[in-house]
C-alpha positions as CSV (number, residue, x, y, z in Angstrom):
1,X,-18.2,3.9,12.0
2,X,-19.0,6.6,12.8
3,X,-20.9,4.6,15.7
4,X,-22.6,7.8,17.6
5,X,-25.9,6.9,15.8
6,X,-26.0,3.5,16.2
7,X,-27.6,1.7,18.9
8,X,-26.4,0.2,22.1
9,X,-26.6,-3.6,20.8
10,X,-25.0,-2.7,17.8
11,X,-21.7,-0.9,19.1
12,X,-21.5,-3.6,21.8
13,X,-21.3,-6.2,18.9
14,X,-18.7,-4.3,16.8
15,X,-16.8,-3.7,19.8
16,X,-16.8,-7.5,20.9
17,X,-15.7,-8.6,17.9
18,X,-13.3,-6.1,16.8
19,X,-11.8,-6.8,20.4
20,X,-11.4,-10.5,19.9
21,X,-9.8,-10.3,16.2
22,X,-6.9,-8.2,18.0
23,X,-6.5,-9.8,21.1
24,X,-6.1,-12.8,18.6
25,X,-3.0,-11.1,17.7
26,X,-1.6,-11.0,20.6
27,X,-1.8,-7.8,21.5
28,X,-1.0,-6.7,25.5
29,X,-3.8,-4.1,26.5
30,X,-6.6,-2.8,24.3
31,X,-7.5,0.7,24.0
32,X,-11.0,1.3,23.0
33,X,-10.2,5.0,20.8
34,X,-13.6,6.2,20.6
35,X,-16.1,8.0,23.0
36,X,-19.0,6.7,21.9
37,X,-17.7,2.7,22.6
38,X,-16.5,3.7,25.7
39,X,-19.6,5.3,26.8
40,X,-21.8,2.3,25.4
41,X,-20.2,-1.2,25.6
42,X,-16.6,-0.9,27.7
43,X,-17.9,-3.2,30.3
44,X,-19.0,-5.9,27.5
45,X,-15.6,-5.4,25.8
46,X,-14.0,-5.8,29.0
47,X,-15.8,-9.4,30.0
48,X,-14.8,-10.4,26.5
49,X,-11.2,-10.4,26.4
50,X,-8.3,-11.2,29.3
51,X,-6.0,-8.4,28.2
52,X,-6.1,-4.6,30.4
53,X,-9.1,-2.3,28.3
54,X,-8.9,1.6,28.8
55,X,-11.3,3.6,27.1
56,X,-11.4,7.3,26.6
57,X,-14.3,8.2,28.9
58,X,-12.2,8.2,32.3
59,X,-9.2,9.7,31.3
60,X,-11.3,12.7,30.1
61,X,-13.1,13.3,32.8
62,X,-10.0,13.1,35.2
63,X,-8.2,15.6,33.1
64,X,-11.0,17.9,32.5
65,X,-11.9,18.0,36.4
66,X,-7.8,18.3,37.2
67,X,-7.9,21.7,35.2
68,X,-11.5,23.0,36.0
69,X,-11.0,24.5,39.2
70,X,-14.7,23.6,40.5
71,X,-15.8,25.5,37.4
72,X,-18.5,24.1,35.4
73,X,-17.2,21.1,32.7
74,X,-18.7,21.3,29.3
75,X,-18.4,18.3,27.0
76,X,-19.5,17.9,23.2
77,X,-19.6,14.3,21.7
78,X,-21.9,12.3,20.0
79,X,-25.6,11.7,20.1
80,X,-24.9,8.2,21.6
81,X,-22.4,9.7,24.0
82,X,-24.4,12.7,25.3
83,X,-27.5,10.5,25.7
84,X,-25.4,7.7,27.4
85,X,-24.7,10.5,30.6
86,X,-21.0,8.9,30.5
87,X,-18.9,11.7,31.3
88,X,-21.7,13.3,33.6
89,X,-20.9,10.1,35.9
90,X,-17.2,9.8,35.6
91,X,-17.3,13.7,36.4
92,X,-19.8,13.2,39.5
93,X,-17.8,10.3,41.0
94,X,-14.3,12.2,40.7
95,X,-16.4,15.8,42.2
96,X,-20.0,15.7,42.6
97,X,-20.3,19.2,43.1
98,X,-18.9,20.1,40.0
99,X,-21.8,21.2,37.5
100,X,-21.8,19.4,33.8
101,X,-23.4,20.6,30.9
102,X,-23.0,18.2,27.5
103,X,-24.2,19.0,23.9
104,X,-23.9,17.0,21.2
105,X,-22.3,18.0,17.9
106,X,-22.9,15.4,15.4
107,X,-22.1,17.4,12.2
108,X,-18.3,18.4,13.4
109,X,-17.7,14.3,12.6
110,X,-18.3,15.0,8.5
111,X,-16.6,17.8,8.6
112,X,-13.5,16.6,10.0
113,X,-13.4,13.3,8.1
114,X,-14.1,16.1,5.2
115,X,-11.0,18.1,5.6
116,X,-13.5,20.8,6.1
117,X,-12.1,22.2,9.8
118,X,-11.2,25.9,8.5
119,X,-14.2,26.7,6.4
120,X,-17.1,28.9,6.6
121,X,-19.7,26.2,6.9
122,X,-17.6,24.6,9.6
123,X,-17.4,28.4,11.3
124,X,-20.9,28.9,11.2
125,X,-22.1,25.1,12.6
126,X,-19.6,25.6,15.3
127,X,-21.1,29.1,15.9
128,X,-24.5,27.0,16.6
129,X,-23.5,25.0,18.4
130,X,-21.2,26.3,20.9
131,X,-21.5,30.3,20.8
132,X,-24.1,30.6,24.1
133,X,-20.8,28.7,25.9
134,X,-19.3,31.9,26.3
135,X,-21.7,33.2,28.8
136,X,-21.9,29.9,30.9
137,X,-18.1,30.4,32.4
138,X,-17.2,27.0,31.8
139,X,-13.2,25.9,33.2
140,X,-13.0,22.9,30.7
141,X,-14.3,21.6,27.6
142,X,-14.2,18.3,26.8
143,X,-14.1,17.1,23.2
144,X,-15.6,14.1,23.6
145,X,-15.0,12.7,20.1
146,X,-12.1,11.8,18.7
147,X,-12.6,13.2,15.9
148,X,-13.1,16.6,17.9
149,X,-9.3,17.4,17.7
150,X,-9.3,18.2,13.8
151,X,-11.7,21.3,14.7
152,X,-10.1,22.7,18.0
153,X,-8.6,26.0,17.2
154,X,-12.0,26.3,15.2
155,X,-14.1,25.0,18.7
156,X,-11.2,27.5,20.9
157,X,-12.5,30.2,18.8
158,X,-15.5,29.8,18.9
159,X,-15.9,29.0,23.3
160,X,-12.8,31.5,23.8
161,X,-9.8,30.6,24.7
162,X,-9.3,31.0,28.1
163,X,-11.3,27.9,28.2
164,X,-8.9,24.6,28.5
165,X,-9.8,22.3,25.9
166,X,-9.7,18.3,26.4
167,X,-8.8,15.9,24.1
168,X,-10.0,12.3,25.6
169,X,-7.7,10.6,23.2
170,X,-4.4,12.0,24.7
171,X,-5.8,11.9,28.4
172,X,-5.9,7.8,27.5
173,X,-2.7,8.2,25.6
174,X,-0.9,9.2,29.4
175,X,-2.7,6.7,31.3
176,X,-1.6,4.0,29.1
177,X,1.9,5.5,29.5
178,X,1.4,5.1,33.2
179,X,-0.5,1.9,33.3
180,X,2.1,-0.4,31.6
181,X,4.9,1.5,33.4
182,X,3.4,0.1,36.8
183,X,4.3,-3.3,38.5
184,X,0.4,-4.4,38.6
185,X,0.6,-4.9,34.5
186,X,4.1,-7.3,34.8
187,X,6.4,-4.6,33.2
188,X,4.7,-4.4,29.9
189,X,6.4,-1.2,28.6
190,X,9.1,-1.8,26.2
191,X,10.9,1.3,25.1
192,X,12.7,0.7,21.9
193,X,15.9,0.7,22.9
194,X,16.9,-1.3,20.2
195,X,17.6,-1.1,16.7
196,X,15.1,-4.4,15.9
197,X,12.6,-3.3,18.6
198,X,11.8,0.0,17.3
199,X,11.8,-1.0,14.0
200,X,8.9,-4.0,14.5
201,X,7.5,-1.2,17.0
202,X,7.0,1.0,13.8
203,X,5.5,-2.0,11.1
204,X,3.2,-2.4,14.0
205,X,2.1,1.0,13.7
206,X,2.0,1.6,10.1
207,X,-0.5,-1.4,9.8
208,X,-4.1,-0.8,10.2
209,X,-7.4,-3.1,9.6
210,X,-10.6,-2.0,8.4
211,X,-14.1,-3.9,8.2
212,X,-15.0,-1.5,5.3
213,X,-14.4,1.3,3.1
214,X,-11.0,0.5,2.8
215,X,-10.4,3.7,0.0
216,X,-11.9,6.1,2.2
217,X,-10.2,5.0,5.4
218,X,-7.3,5.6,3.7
219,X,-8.3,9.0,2.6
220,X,-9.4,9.9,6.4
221,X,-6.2,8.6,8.1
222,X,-4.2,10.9,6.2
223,X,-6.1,13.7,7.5
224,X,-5.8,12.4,11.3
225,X,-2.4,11.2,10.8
226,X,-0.4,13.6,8.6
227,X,0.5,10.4,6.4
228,X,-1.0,7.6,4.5
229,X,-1.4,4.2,6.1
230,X,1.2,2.0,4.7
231,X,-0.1,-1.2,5.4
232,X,-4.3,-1.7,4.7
233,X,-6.3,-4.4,5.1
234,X,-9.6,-5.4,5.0
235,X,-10.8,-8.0,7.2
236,X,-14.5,-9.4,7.6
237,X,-15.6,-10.7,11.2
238,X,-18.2,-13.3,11.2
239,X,-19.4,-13.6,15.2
240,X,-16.6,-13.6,17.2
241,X,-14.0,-16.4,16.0
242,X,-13.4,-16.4,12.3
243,X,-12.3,-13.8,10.2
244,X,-12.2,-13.9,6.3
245,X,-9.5,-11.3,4.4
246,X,-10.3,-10.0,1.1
């Protein structure tokens, strides 16, 4: 990562494989957490493991239309995400009349990874980027990104903020909510309603794996997660079936 300047072939390769190594783990559904692999290889992903895949693309645009109103639907994500016309389509097939304008904002991903969210130089990039928004009478925005969140009381400032803001991430985080509380998924959620259960639901959570920069990972989660990770490691992926640790 970041994958928004990377091409297609590549971010359907990482997504393959990175979606093999956990279904390996036995994992029960598959959230792909980033706009950009949403947008570019969801469908590969999708052929490549038997387990439910949401993305982040979907939920976003449902959301963002829900709260519009009919009102134009800005969106701000990635080069790869804005040229991909994603959220255009998702947007057009939920209400084709309702006008979308993207932009992409590739500099707002360094800053948040930077810690750099309430500074000048992130004032005056989001000031280029987003001031002439103001005039356009837009009903949502989408933060396309997941990284977005980190800046949005800068990017409400900025737009105004009578303007709802989206984040795609928790739009997927309620429709996994509702998804393994249907029938169709055989009952998958599990509330912890027991001591045990909600402790092994927490070591779950606490461990992450990373195909590089383990250090700075570390130092970025913090930032996104209000805590250190504390269980790290560092896998390698070689094609799609074996995996070295290191």
């Amino acid at each position: 990562m970041p994958y928004g300047t990377k091409s297609l072939a590549t971010v359907e390769r990482y997504g393959i494989e990175n979606a093999k190594f956990l279904e390996a783990h036995g994992i029960k559904l598959l959230v792909v957490a980033c706009n950009t692999a949403s947008a570019l290889a969801l469908p590969a992903i999708r052929n490549a493991v038997s387990v439910p895949v949401i993305g982040v693309i979907e939920p976003g645009a449902r959301a963002a239309t829900a709260v519009a109103g009919g009102k134009t639907i800005g969106v701000i994500a990635t080069e790869a995400t804005i040229q991909s016309g994603a959220y255009a389509g998702a947007i057009a097939g939920i209400d084709p009349a309702t006008k979308v304008i993207e932009r992409s904002c590739p500099l707002f991903v360094p800053l948040a990874e930077e810690g750099w969210a309430d500074t000048d130089v992130a004032r005056a990039v989001a000031e280029e980027y987003l001031s002439d928004f103001k005039k356009l009478d837009i009903g949502a925005l989408v933060l396309g990104c997941t990284h977005y969140p980190i800046l949005q009381d800068l990017i409400a400032e900025v737009v105004g903020v009578e303007v709802v803001l989206i984040d795609s991430g928790e739009a997927a985080a309620h429709e996994v909510k509702a998804l393994l509380k249907t029938t169709n998924t055989g009952g998958l959620f599990a509330p912890p309603t027991a001591a045990g259960a909600h402790r092994q639901l927490c070591d779950d959570l606490d461990h992450f794996y990373v195909t590089d920069a383990a250090e700075r990972f570390a130092k970025v989660a913090e930032r996104f997660l209000g805590m250190s990770p504390s269980v790290l490691e560092a896998v390698e992926v070689w094609g799609h079936d074996e995996l070295r640790t290191y």
